[in-house]
MIKOL-268797 format. One line per 10 residues: number of its first residue (from 1); for each residue x, y, z of N, C-alpha, C, O. Coordinates in pm, whole numbers. Each point is the difference from the previous one (the first is absolute). Layout:
! residues N
NUM	X:Y:Z:X:Y:Z:X:Y:Z:X:Y:Z  ...
! end
This chain:
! residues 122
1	2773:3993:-910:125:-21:72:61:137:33:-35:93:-72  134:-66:182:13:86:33:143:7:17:58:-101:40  11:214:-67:206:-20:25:-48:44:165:-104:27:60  295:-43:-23:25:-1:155:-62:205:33:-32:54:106  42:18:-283:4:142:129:-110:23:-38:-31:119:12  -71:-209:-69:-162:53:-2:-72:-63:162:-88:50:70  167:-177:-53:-44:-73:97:54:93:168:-80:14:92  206:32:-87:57:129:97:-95:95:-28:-58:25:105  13:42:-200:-102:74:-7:-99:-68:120:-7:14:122  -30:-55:-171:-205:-107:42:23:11:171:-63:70:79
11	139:-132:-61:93:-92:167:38:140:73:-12:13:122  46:60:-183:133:106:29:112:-48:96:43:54:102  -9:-163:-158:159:-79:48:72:111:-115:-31:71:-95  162:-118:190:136:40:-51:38:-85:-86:27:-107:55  -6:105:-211:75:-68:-122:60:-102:112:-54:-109:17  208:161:87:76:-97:5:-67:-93:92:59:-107:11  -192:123:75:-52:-75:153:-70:-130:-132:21:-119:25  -95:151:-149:-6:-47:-110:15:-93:-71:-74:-88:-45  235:128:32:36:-80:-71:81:-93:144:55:-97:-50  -37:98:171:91:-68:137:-129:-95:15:8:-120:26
21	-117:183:-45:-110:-119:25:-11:-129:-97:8:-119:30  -29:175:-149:16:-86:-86:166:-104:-38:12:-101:-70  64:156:125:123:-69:22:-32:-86:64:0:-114:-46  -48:149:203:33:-108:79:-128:-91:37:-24:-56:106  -72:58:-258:-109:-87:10:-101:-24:40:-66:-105:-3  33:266:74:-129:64:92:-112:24:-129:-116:36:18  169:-59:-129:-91:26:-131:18:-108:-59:97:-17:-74  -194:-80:101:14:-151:-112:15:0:-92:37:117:-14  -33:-165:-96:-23:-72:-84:5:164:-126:-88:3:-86  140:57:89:57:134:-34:14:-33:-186:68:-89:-50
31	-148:181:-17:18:-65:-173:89:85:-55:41:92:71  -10:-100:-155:134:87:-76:-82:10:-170:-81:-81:-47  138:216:-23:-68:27:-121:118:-77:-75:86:-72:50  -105:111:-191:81:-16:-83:149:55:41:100:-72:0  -101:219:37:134:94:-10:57:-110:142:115:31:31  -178:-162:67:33:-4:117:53:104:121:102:14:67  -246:56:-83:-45:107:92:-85:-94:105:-25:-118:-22  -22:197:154:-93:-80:32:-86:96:-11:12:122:7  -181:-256:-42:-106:86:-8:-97:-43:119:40:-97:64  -169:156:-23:-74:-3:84:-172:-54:-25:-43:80:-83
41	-29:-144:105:-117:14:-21:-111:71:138:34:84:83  -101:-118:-89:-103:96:94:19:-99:184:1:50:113  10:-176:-149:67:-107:150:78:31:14:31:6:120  71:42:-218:132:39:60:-3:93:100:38:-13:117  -98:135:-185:-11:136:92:-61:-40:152:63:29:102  -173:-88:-98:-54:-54:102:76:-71:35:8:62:106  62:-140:-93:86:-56:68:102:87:49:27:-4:120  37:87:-202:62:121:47:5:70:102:93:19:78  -265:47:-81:-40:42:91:-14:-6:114:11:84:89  -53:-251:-89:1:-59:132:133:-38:91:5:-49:113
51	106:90:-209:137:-36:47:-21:132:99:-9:8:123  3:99:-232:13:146:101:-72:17:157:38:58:101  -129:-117:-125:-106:-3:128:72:-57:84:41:44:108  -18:-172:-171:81:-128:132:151:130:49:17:47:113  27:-31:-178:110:98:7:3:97:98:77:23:93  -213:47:-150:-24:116:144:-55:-76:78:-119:32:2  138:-124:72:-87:-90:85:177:-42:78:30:-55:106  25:93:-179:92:-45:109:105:-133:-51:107:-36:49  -155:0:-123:20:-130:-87:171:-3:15:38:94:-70  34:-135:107:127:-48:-76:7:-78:-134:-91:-73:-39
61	197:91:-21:14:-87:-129:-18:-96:11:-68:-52:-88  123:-49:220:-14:-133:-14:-122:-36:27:-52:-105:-38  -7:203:116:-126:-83:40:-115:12:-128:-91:-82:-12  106:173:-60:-77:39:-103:74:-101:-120:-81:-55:-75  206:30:54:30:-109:-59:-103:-144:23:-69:-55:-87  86:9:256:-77:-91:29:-135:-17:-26:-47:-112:-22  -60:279:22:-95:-12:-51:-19:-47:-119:-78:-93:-23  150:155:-69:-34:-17:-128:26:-171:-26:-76:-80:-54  169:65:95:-17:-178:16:-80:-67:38:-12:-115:-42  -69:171:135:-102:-84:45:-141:51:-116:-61:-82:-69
71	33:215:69:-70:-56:-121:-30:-51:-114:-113:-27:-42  268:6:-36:4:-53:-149:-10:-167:67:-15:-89:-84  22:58:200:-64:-170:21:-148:-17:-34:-45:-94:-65  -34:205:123:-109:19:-43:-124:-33:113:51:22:109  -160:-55:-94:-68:29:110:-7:-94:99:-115:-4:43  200:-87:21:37:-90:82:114:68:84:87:-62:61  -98:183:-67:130:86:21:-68:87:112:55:33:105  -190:-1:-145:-96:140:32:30:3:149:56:99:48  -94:-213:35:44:23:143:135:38:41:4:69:102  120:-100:-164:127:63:25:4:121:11:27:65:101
81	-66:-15:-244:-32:174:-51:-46:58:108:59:87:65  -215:-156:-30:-88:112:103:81:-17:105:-17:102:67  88:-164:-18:96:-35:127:93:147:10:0:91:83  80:-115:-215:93:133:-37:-64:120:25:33:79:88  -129:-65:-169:-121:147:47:-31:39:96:5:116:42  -56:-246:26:-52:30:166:151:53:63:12:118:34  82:-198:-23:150:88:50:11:150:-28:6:94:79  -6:-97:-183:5:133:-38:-66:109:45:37:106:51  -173:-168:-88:-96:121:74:13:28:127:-7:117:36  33:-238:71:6:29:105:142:99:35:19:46:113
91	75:-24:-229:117:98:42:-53:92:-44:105:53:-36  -165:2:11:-78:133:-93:-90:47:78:-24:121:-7  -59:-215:115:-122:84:94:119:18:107:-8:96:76  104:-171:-66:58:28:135:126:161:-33:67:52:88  -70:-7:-234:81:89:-20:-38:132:12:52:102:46  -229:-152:-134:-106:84:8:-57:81:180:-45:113:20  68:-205:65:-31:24:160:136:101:16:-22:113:43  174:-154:-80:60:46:35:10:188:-54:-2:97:75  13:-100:-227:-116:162:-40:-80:49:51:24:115:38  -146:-168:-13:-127:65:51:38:16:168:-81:74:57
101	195:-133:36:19:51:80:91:127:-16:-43:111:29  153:-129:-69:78:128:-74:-100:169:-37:19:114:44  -134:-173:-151:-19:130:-6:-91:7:113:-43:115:6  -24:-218:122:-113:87:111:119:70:85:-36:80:86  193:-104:-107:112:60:72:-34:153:-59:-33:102:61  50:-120:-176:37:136:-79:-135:117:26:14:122:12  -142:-199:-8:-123:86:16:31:38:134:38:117:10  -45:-196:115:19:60:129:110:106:55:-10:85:89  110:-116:-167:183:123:4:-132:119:-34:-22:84:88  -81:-82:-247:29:103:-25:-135:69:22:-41:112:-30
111	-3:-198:83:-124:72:75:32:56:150:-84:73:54  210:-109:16:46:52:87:77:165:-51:-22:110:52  88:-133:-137:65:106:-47:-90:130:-42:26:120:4  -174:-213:-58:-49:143:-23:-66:41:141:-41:114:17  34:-196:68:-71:59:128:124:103:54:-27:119:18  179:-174:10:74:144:-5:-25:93:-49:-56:91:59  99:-85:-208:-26:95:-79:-144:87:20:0:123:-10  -99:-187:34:-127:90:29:2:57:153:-92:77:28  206:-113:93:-6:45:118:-151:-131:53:-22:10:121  -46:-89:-173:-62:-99:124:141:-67:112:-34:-31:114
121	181:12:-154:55:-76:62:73:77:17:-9:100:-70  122:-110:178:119:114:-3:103:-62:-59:106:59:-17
! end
């Protein structure tokens, strides 16, 4: 079992993103020791983890709330989930297009700039 700042260790979450998750039930079924600390097992972290991912993915709380609801129903759920994913991803290649155009901006500025700078351009 693991406390909340071995588990911030592992994750490298913030204590308070942590303990706001586990408040608001993004961490199921959450066990408590004796001192009523909370402790962690190795699903936990993985589950954790996967909060963080969904997170950098763009995730809002609620919708990552909603996930997690849909999987503690359990696998009669799976098509909802991949539904959620597929959304997602599709905002992520379309963010990803919007970067990879950004930096062919940034290569062409500065491949122009060095053609100044070298006198090919005036």
């Amino acid at each position: 079992m693991y406390s909340m700042k071995a588990v911030c260790k592992e994750t490298n979450m913030p204590y308070e993103t942590l303990k706001f998750y586990c408040n608001e039930g993004l961490v199921p079924n959450v066990k408590r020791n004796s001192n009523n600390y909370r402790v962690f097992d190795d699903e936990d972290i993985a589950w954790i983890k996967s909060l963080s991912c969904l997170k950098k993915c763009g995730m809002s709380i609620a919708e990552m709330k909603e996930y997690v609801a849909l999987c503690l129903q359990g696998e009669k759920t799976i098509p909802e989930r991949k539904l959620m994913l597929h959304h997602r991803k599709k905002i992520l290649l379309e963010k990803l297009q919007e970067i990879n155009n950004s930096i062919e901006y940034i290569d062409t500025k500065q491949k122009f700039y060095d053609d100044v700078l070298t006198g090919k351009r005036p």
